[in-house]
Structures are given as structure tokens and as C-alpha cells.
C-alpha positions as semicolon CSV with decimal commas, in nm:
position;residue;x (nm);y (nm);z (nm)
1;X;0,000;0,000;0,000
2;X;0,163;0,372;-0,085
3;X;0,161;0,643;0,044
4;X;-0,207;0,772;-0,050
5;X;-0,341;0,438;0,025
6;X;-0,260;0,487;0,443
7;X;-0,314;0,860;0,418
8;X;-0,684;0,726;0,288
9;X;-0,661;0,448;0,532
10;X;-0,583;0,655;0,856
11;X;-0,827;0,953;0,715
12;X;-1,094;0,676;0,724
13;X;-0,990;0,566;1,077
14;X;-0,958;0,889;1,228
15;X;-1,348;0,967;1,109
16;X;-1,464;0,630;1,243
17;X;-1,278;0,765;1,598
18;X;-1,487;1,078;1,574
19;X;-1,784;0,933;1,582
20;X;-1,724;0,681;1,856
21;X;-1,565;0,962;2,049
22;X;-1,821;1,186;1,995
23;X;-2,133;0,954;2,074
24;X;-1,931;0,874;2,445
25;X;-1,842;1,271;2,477
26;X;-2,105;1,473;2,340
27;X;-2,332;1,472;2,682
28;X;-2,065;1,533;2,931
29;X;-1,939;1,848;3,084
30;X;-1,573;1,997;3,003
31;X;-1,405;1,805;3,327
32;X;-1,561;1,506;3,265
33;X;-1,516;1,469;2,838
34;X;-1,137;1,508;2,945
35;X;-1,166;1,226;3,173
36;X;-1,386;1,004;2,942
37;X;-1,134;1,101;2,696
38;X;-0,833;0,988;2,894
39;X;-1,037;0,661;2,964
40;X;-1,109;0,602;2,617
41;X;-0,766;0,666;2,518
42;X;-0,619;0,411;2,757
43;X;-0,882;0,163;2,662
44;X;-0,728;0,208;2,323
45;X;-0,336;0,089;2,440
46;X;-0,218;0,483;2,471
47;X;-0,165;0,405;2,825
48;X;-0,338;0,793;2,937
49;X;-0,449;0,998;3,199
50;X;-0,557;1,362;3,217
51;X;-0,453;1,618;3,482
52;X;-0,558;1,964;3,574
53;X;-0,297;2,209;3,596
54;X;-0,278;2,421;3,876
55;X;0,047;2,650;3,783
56;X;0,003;3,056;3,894
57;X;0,079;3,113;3,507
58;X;-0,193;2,871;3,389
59;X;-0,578;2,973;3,418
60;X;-0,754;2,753;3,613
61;X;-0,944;2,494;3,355
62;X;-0,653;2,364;3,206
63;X;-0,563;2,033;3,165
64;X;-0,321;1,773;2,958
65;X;-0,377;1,439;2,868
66;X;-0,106;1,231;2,825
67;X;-0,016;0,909;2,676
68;X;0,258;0,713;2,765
69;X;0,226;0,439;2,487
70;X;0,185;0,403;2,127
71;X;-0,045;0,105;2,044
72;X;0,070;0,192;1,659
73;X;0,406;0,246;1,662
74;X;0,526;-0,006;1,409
75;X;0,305;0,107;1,124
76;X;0,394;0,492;1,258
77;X;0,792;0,361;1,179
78;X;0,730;0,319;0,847
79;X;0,478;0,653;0,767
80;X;0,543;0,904;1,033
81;X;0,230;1,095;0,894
82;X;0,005;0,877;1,103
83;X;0,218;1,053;1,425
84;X;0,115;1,365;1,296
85;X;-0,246;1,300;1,174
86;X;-0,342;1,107;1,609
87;X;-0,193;1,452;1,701
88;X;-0,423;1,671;1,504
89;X;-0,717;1,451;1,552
């Protein structure tokens, strides 16, 4: 498969994620879609957790989620653009 072939491939994928991720976050409140979100994540091998930041030069409401794994690392090897497309999506 080239190069268009898994940019078509992952642009499928990522609007398949949408929808799943949208149907479990749509209801919730801010705090709680970046927990879900986290949860979901982890669910999916990513390995994640969110946390609010609390820093005097942050406003309160932020947060990061971060994921310690990458459940698709061996096909991100070979076509870095799926690193870049999980990161926009």
C-alpha cells in the first residue's frame, strides 16, 4: 500500500474515531469529556491519563492528557504521517 493508500486508510480511521468519540463525549461536561477522553484513550493501548494544571501562570481549567504508549508504533515507523495526523485529531 503507498503512500495515499494509508493517508486514505488513517483519514478513514480517524473519522470512524470521531464518531465513537463523539457519541461517548457529546453529553458530558468539560471536566468530565477530558476524563472520558483519557479513559477512552487508555482503553485504546495509549496508556493515558488527564490532569488539571494548577500553575500561577496557567488559568484555572486547564488540563493535559497524556499518553505514555503508542499502540501503533510499528506502522507509525514506516509513515510518520500517522504521528502527525493522532496529534491533530
Amino acid at each position: 500500500m503507498g503512500k495515499e493508500g494509508i493517508m486514505d486508510l488513517l483519514g478513514e480511521r480517524q473519522a470512524q474515531l470521531f464518531l465513537q468519540y463523539n457519541q461517548r463525549l457529546n453529553s458530558l461536561e468539560f471536566e468530565d469529556k477530558i476524563n472520558e477522553l483519557a479513559k477512552i484513550r487508555d482503553q485504546e493501548g495509549y496508556i493515558a491519563e488527564s490532569k488539571k494544571i494548577n500553575k500561577k501562570d496557567q488559568r484555572n481549567g486547564t488540563y493535559e492528557l497524556l499518553e505514555y504508549n503508542c499502540p501503533i508504533l510499528q506502522v507509525a515507523e514506516k509513515h510518520g504521517s500517522m504521528c502527525s495526523r493522532d496529534r491533530t485529531f
